[in-house]
C-alpha positions as CSV (number, residue, x, y, z in Angstrom):
1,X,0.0,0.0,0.0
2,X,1.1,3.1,-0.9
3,X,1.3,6.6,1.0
4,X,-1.8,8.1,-0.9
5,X,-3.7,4.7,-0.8
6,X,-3.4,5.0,3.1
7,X,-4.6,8.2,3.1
8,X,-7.6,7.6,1.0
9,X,-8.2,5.0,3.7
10,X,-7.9,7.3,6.3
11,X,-10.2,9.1,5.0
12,X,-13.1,6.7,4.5
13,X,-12.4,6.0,8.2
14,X,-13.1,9.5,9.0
15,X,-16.0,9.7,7.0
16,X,-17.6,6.2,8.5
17,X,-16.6,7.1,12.3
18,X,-18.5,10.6,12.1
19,X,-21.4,8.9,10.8
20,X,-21.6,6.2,12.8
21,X,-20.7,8.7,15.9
22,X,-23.9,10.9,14.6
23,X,-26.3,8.1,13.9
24,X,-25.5,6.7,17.5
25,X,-25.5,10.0,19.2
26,X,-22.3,10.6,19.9
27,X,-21.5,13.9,17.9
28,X,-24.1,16.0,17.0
29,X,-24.3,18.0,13.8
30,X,-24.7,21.5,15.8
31,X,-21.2,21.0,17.1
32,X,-17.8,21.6,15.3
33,X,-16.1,18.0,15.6
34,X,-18.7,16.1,13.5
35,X,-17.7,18.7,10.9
36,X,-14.1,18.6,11.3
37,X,-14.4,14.5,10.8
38,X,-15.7,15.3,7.6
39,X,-13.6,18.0,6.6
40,X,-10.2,15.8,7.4
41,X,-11.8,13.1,5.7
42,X,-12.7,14.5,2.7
43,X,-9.3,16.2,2.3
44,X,-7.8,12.7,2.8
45,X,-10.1,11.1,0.2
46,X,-8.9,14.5,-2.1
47,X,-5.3,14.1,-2.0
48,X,-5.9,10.4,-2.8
49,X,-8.1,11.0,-6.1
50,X,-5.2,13.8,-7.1
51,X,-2.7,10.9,-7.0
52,X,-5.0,8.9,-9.1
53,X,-6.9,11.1,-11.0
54,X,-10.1,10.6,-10.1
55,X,-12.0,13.5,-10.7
56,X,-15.6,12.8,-9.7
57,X,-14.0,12.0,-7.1
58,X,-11.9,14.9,-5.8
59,X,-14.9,17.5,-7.3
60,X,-17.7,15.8,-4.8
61,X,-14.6,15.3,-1.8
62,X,-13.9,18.8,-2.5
63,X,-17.2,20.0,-2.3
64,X,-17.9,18.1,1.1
65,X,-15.0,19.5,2.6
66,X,-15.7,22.9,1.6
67,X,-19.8,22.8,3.3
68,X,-17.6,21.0,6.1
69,X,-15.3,24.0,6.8
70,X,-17.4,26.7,5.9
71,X,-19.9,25.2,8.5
72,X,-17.2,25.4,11.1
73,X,-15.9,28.9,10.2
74,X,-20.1,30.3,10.7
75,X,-20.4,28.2,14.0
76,X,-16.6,29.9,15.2
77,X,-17.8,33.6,14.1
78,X,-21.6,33.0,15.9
79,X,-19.3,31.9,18.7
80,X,-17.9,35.4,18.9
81,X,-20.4,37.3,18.3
């Protein structure tokens, strides 16, 4: 296995804990680490479609992990203000 291949997995890991952690309770969607789990894993899942690529993939990981971090940027400034 290669460097981007275990990132790729690393990702999918991401993606499958913060679902599993919201669908069981755990994390709940109002707060910033269900997003960051998703942000982190679709970067991971990014950088392994550049390496081979896979551009539906990277376009729809990109996408994800932009909602993802924009989400996290509004729930930091409503934070402040």
């Amino acid at each position: 296995m290669n460097y981007f291949t275990a990132i790729g997995w690393l990702g999918v890991i991401l993606f499958v804990v913060a679902y599993l952690l919201l669908s069981i309770e755990v994390l709940d969607a109002k707060k910033d680490s269900y997003h960051w789990l998703n942000f982190l894993g679709a970067l991971c899942l990014v950088i392994n479609a550049i390496s081979i690529e896979d551009n539906p993939t990277i376009v729809v990981n990109g996408i994800w992990g932009i909602i993802a971090i924009v989400t996290v940027l509004r729930m930091y400034s409503k934070k402040r203000n």
